[in-house]
Legacy VTK file of the C-alpha trace (Angstrom):
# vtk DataFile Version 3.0
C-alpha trace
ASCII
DATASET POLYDATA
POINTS 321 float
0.000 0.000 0.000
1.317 3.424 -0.875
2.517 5.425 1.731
1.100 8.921 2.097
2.685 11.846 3.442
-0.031 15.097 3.462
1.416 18.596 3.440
-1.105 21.010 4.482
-0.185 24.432 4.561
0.468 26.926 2.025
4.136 25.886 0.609
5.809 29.570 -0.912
7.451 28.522 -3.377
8.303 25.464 -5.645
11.756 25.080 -3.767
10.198 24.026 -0.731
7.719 22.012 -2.473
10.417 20.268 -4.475
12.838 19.273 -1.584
9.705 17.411 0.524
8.412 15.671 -2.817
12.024 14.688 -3.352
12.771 13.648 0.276
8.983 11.495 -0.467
9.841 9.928 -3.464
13.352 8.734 -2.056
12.009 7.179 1.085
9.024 5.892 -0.507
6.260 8.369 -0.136
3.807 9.929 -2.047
3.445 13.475 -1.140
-0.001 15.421 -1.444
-0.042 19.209 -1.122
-3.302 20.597 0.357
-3.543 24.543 1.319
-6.390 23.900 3.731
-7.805 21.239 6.066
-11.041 21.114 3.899
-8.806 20.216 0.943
-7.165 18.282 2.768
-10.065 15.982 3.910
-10.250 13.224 1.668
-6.438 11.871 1.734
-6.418 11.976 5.788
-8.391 8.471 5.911
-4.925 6.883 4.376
-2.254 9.649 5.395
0.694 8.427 7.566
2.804 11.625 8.222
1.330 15.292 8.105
2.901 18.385 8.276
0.266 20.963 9.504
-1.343 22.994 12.145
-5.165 22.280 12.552
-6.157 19.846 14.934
-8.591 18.440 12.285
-6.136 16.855 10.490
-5.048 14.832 13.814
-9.269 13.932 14.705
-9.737 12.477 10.651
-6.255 10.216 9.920
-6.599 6.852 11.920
-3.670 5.434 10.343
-1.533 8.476 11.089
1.974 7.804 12.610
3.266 11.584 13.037
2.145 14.588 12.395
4.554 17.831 12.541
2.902 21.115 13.287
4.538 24.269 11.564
3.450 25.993 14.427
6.047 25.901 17.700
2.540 25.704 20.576
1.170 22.585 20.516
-2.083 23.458 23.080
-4.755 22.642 20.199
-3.571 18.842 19.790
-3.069 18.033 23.483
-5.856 16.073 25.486
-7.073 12.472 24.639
-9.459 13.008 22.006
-7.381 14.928 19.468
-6.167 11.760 17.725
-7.626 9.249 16.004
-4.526 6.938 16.018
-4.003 7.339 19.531
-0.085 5.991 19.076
0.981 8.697 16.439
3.830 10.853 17.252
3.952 14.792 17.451
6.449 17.030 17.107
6.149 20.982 16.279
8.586 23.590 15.095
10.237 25.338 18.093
13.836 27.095 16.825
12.017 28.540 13.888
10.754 30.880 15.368
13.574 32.714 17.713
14.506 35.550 15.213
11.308 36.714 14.186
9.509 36.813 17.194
13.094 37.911 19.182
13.071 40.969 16.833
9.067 41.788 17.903
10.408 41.969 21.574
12.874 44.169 20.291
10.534 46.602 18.626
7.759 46.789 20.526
9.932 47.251 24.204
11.683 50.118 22.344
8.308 51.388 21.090
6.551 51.251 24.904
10.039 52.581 26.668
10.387 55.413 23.635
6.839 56.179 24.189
6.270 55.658 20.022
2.657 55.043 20.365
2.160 58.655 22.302
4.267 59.835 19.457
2.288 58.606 16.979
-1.251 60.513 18.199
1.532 63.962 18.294
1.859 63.535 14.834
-1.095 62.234 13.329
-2.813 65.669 14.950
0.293 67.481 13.130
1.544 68.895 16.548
5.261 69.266 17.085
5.892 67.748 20.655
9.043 66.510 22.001
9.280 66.758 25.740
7.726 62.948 26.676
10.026 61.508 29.466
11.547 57.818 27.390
13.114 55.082 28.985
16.349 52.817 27.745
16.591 48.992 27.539
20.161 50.505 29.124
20.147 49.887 32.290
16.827 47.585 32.809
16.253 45.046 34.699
15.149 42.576 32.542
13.389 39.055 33.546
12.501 36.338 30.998
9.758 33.390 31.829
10.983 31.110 29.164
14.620 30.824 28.410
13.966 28.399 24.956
14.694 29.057 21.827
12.852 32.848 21.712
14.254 33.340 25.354
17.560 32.822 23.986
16.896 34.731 20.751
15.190 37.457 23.005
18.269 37.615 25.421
20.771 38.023 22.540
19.238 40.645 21.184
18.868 42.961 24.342
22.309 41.808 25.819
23.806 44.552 23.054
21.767 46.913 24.924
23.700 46.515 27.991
20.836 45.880 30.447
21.554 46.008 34.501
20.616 42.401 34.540
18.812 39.652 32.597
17.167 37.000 34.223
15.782 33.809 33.243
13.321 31.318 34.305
12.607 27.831 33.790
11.946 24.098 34.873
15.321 22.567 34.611
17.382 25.427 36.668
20.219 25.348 33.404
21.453 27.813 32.060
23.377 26.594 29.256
23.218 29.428 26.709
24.946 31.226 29.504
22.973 34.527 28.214
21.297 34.894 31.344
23.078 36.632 34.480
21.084 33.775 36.481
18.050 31.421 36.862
15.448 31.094 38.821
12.768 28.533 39.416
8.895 29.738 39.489
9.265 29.455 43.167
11.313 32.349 43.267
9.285 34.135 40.753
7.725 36.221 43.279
10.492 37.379 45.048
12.179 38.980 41.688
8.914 40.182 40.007
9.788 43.645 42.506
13.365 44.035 40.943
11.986 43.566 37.281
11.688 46.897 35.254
10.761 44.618 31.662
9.148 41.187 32.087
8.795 39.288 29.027
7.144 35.840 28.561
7.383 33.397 25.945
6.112 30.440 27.815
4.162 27.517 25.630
0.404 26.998 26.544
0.589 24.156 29.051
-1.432 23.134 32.496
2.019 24.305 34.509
1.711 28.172 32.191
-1.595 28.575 32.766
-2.585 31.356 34.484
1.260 31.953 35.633
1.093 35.543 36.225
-1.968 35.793 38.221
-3.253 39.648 39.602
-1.007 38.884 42.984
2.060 38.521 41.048
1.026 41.480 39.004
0.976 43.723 41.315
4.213 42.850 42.344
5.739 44.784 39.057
7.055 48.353 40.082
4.771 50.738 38.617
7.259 51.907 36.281
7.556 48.224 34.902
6.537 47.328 31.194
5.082 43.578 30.149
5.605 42.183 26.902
3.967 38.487 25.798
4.819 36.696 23.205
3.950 32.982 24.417
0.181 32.173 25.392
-2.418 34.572 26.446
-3.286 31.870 28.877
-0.541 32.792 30.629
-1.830 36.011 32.241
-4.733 37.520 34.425
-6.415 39.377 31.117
-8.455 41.860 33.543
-6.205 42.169 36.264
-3.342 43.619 33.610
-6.180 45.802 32.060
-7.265 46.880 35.244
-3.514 47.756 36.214
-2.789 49.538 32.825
-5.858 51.996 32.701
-4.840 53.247 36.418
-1.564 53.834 35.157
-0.209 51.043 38.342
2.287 49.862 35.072
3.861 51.886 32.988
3.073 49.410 29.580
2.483 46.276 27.749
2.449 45.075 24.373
0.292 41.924 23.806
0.961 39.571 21.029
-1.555 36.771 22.522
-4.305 36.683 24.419
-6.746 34.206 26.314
-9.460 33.878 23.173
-8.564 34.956 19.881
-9.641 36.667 17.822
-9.720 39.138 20.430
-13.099 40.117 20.678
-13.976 43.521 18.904
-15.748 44.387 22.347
-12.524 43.516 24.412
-11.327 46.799 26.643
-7.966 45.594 25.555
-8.385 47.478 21.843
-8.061 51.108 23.404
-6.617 50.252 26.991
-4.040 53.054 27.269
-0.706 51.861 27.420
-1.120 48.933 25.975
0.135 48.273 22.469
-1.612 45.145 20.565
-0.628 42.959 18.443
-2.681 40.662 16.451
-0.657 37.259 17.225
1.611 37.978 14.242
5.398 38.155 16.153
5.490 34.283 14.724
3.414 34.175 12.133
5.000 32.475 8.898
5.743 35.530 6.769
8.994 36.028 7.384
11.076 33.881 4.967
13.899 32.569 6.898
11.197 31.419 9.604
9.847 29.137 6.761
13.325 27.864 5.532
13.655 27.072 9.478
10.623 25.089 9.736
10.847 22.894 6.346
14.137 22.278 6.920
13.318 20.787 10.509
10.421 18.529 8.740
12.944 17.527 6.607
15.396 16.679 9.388
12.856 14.642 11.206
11.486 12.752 8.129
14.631 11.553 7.622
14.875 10.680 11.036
11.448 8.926 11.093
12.022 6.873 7.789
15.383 6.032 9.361
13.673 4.725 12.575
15.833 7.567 14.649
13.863 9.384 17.584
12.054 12.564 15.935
14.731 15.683 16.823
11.633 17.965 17.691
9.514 15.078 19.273
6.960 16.842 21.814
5.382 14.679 24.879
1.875 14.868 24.162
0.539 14.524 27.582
2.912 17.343 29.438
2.747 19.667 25.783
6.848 20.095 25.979
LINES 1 322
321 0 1 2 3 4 5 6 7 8 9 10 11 12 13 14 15 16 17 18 19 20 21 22 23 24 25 26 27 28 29 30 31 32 33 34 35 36 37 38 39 40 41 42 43 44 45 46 47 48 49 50 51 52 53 54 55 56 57 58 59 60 61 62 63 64 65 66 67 68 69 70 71 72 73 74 75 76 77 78 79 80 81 82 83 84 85 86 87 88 89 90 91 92 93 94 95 96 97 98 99 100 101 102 103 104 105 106 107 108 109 110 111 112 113 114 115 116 117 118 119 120 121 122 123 124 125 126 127 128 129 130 131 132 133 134 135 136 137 138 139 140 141 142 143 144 145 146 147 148 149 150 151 152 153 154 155 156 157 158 159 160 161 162 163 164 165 166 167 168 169 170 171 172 173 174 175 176 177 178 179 180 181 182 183 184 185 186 187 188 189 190 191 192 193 194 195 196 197 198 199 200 201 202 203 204 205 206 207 208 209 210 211 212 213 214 215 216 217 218 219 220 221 222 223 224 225 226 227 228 229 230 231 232 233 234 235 236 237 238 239 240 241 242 243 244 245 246 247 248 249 250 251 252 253 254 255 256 257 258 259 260 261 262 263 264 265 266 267 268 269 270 271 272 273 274 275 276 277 278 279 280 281 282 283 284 285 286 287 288 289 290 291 292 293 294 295 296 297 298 299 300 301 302 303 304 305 306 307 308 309 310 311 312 313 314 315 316 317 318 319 320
């Protein structure tokens, strides 16, 4: 029986496109290219590997064996019930995304601390203003929940800045980029949240995230403190940072995720003041060297899989990491 290996996602361009139907043809494999689940639909029944990022396409293949998600968040394909083959394996794209989403930290920290959105208003009335009060990366204190690959990419970046200290928290206590002045453990989370002037979080949408920065540990930030998220939207008390924001208790936050998306067009997030939005696009796959990144890891762990080789980016689908 001919082997199937479903690619659905919108491949750019016929380079991509020709390295996975070469890679398929040499190990075997017939490749199908679908740019949607719905076209998608009637080779899942028979598909053994997919590469793609709707849960769908884990609920209809029975006789899948892995599926690789473009995406680096797995959330949507954890819990019992996502797969029909109950067996298959799962691995995402974390790595891909470190520069792009690294170089949205970048911009929108310098954006809150240079005040660019105030700015913006000044000149779109045609006024000539230039007395607002700014703030550096120079000098911050700067404390990362996440130190993966976009902690890592993150850190890199604002190390040339020359902040006072960066800060990094995880599970396993390493710290083997050696980017990070130290680590800490969410146990001691509390205890630096005071000292932090920029908190960023990049943390992956898991039982252990959710809900991490609750409204006690918000209101541990110094008022002057800005709050930039780039992980899960699960990850923080919505209201409680609204709340915070419009009484001007923080100084600023930029919000690339949040707990239901679309954000609703009712949401007070839209014109909270000091808060700059983002619609979930800091690792979204329009940025070619992110794309290179994440065919180039399929193509590393198809190889790996038709070898019989433990997948590179394998992902534990009961603890999501």
């Amino acid at each position: 029986m001919e082997r199937i290996l479903a690619v659905v996602l919108p491949v750019p361009n016929g380079a991509y496109r020709e390295r996975i139907l070469a890679a398929a043809e040499h190990h075997g494999f017939r490749a199908e290219f679908f740019t949607n689940e719905r076209e998608a639909a009637p080779a899942l029944p028979e598909a053994e590997v997919i590469l793609g990022q709707s849960a769908f396409l884990a609920r209809n293949a029975p006789k899948l064996r892995w599926l690789c998600t473009p995406s680096a968040g797995v959330d949507q394909f954890l819990g019992d019930d996502v797969f029909a083959a109950p067996d298959a394996l799962l691995s995402n794209s974390s790595g891909a995304y470190g520069v792009t989403i690294a170089e949205h930290i970048v911009m929108v920290t310098l954006e809150l601390m240079r005040r660019q959105m105030e700015y913006n208003g000044i000149v779109s009335r045609r006024e000539w203003r230039r007395d607002l009060p700014i703030r550096s990366i120079h000098g911050s204190r700067i404390t990362l929940l996440g130190t993966g690959d976009i902690g890592r990419e993150a850190a890199l970046r604002l190390r040339a800045f020359s902040p006072a200290c960066l800060v990094g928290m995880n599970r396993s206590g390493r710290n083997l980029s050696g980017l990070f002045d130290r680590i800490i453990s969410e146990n001691e989370l509390d205890a630096a949240l005071p000292d932090t002037d920029l908190l960023i979080l990049s943390l992956p949408g898991t039982s252990e995230t959710r809900g991490i920065l609750n409204e006690k540990r918000l209101g541990l930030l110094p008022r002057d403190a800005y709050l930039v998220n780039v992980g899960r939207g699960s990850a923080i008390d919505q209201r409680a940072l609204e709340t915070l924001l419009r009484s001007g208790r923080l100084a600023g936050g930029a919000l690339d995720v949040f707990e239901e998306e679309p954000l609703p067009r009712d949401s007070g997030l839209w014109d909270c003041p000091r808060l700059l939005v983002t619609p979930h696009v800091a690792g979204n796959m329009t940025l070619a060297y992110t794309v290179d990144r994440i065919i180039d890891q399929f193509l590393e762990d198809f190889e790996n899989y038709c070898a019989g080789r433990p997948l590179a980016h394998l992902v534990n689908r009961k603890t999501g990491y």
